[in-house]
C-alpha positions as CSV (number, residue, x, y, z in Angstrom):
1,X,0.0,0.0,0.0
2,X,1.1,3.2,-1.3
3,X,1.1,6.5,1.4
4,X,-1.4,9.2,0.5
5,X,0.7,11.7,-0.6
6,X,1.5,9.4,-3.9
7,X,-2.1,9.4,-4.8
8,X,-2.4,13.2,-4.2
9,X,0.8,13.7,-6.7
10,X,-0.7,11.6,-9.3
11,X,-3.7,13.7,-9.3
12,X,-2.2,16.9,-9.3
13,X,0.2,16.2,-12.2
14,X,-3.0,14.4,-14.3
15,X,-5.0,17.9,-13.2
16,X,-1.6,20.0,-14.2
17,X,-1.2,18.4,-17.7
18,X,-4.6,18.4,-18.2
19,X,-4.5,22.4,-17.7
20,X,-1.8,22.7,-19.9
21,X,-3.2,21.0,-22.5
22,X,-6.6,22.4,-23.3
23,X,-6.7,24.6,-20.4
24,X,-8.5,27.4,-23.1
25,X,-11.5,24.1,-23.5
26,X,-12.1,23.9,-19.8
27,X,-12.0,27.6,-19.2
28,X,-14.7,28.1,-21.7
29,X,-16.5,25.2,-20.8
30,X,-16.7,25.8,-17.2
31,X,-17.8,29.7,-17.9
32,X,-20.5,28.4,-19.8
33,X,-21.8,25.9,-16.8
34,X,-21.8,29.2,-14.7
35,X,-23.6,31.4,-17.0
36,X,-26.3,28.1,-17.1
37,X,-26.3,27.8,-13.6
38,X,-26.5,31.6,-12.8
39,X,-29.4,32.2,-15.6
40,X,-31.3,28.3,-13.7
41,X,-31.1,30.3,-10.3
42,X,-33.0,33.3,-11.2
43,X,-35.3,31.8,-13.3
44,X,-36.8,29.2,-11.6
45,X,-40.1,29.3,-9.6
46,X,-39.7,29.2,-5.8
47,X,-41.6,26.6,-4.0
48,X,-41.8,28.3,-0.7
49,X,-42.7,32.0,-1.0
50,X,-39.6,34.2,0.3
51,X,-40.5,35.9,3.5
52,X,-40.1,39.4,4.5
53,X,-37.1,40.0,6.0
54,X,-35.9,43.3,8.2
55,X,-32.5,44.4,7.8
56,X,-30.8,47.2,10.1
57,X,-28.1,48.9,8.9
58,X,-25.9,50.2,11.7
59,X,-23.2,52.6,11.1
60,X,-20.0,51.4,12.0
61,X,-16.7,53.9,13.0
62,X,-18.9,57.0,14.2
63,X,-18.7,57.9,17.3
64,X,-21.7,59.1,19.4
65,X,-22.5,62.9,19.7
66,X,-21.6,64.3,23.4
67,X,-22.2,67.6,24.6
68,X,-19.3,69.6,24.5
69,X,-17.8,70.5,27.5
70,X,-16.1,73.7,28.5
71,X,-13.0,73.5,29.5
72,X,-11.5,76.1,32.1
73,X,-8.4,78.2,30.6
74,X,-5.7,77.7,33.4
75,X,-3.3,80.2,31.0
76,X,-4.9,83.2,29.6
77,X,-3.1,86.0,28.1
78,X,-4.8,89.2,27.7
79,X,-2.2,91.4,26.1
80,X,-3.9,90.7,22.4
């Protein structure tokens, strides 16, 4: 019995040659499943309705409004 990591070449070199070879082929082939798939998805009739959802939107980074306070002037200089 081989270890794993034998079986785990052999498929990544089949995978690699197979990519160098007609790479271009599965490229467009596999952009074409997607484009199938994606046009399936938002055409097809739902068999449960979609329920309303409520979404909250919180803003993130801001930080809450506080009165200002005064602050005493320890240094003042009055010859302006």
């Amino acid at each position: 019995m081989q270890h794993p990591v034998f079986y785990v070449a052999r498929v990544t070199k089949f995978l690699d040659k197979m990519i160098q070879e007609h790479g271009e082929y599965l490229f467009m082939g596999l952009v074409v499943v997607c484009a199938v798939v994606l046009v399936w998805m938002f055409t097809r009739t739902r068999k449960n309705p979609v329920h309303e959802m409520s979404v909250v939107i919180l803003p993130l980074g801001l930080l809450p409004k506080r009165e200002s306070e005064t602050e005493t002037i320890l240094f003042r200089d009055d010859t302006l």
